[in-house]
N, C-alpha and C positions, 0 to 999 in steps of 0.2 A: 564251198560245196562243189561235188565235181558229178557231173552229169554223165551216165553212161546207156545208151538206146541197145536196145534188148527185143530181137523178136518177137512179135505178139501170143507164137504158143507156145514162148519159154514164161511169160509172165506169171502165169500158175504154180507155174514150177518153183520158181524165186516165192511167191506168197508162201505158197502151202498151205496144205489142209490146214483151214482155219486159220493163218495166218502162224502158226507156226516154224515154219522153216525162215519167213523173214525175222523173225524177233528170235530166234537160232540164231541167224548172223548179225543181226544190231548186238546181240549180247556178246557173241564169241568177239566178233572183229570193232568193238566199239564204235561201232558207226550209228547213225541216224539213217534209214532209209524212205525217199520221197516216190511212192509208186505210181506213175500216171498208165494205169491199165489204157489208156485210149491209146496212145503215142508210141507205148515201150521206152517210153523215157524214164532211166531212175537216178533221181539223183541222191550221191552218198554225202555223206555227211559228220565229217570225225569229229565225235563226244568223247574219248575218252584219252586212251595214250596215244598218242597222234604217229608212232610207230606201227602199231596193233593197224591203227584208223589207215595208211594206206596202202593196206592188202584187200581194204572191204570195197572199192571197185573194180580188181582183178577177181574176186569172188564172184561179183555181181556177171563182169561178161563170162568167166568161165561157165556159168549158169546159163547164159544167157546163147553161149556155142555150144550148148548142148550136154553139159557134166550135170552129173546128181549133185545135189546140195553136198552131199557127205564128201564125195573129190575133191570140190571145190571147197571146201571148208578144210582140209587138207594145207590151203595155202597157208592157215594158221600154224599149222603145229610146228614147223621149223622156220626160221628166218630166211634160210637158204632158197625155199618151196618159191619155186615161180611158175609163173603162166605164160604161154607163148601162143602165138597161131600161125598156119603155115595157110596164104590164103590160094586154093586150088587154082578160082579163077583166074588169077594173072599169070598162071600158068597156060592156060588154056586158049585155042586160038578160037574156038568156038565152040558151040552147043554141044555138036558130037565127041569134041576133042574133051570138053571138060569132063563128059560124062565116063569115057573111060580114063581118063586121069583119076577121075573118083574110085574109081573100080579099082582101077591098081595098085589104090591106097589102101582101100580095104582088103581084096584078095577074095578068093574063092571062100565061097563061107565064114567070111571075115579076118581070115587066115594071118593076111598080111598084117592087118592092124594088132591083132591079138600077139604076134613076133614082138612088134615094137613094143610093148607091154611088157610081155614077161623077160626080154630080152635086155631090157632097160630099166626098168622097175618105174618107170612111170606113167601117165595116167594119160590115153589118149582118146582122142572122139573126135570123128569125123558127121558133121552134121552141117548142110547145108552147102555152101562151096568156101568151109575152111576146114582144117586141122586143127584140133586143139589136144594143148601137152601141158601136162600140170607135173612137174617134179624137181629134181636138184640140178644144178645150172648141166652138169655132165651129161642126165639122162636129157633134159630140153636138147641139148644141143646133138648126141647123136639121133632121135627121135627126127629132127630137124633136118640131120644128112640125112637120113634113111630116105625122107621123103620127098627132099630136094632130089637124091638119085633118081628116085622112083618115076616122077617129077619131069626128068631130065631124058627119059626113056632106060635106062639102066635096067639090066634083066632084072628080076625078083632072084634071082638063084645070088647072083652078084652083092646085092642089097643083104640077104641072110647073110651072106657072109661077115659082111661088116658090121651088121649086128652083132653077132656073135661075138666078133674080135671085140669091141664095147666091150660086151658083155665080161667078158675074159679079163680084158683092163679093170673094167669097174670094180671085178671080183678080188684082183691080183690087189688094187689100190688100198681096199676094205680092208683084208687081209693082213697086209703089211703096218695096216693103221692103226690096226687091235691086234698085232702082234705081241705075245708076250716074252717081257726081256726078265727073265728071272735068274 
């Protein structure tokens, strides 16, 4: 059993109405989940294809940094699907500094984060003092520069940039890979 500490007002979140959303993930991701509402500790527990079984506590924190169930249940549908986190605060020299390092992350009206999303095609959420990235190893890892530039002091105008170029690859890759040879 592997044990993963969770928030105390993500813990809802994981249950779900009426416990629904956890017996969602014991069933998709074959696991056993042990919820200690007091602690935020949960620990998983793989019942079934023990492949399946350890995606179900990369579920658990993706939930637990802030993703809807349905995102995070995403980690199932390809084998590829991963989860990452970008942790702000060890970027951060302090209080004030971490606060606009968050801001930069996000962007004017969520601007910035909402780039990394559609620019990338995968799933991001900034909640607390991390970053989280739910997608295929390509979108995690430009998602990851994006925000290491950002991070790093790197303009936003700079950053879009190299989104895009991603973006452009990812597409050119896709492309070439459902290419028809007839």
């Amino acid at each position: 059993m592997q044990h993963v500490k969770i928030p105390q007002d993500r813990i809802g979140v994981l249950i779900g109405e009426g416990g629904e959303t956890m017996r969602e993930i014991e069933d998709r991701a074959e696991v056993r989940l042990d919820i200690d509402s007091e602690s935020g500790s949960v620990g998983v527990e793989s019942v079934g294809d023990p492949i399946t079984g350890l995606k179900g506590p990369d579920i658990v924190k993706a939930i637990g940094r802030g993703f809807n169930p349905e995102d995070a249940l995403a980690l199932l549908d390809d084998e590829m699907m991963m989860f990452d986190v970008v942790d702000i605060d060890a970027a951060s020299r302090n209080q004030n500094d971490f606060t606009r390092q968050k801001g930069r992350l996000i962007g004017e009206g969520g601007r910035t984060r909402e780039l990394m999303e559609e620019l990338t095609g995968a799933s991001v959420v900034i909640y607390g003092s991390t970053l989280g990235i739910i997608g295929g190893p390509e979108q995690v890892d430009a998602v990851r520069e994006a925000a290491e530039m950002l991070l790093e002091g790197a303009p936003h105008g700079s950053v879009y940039s190299f989104l895009e170029r991603k973006h452009n690859e990812m597409k050119q890759k896709g492309l070439n890979y459902h290419q028809f040879h007839g």
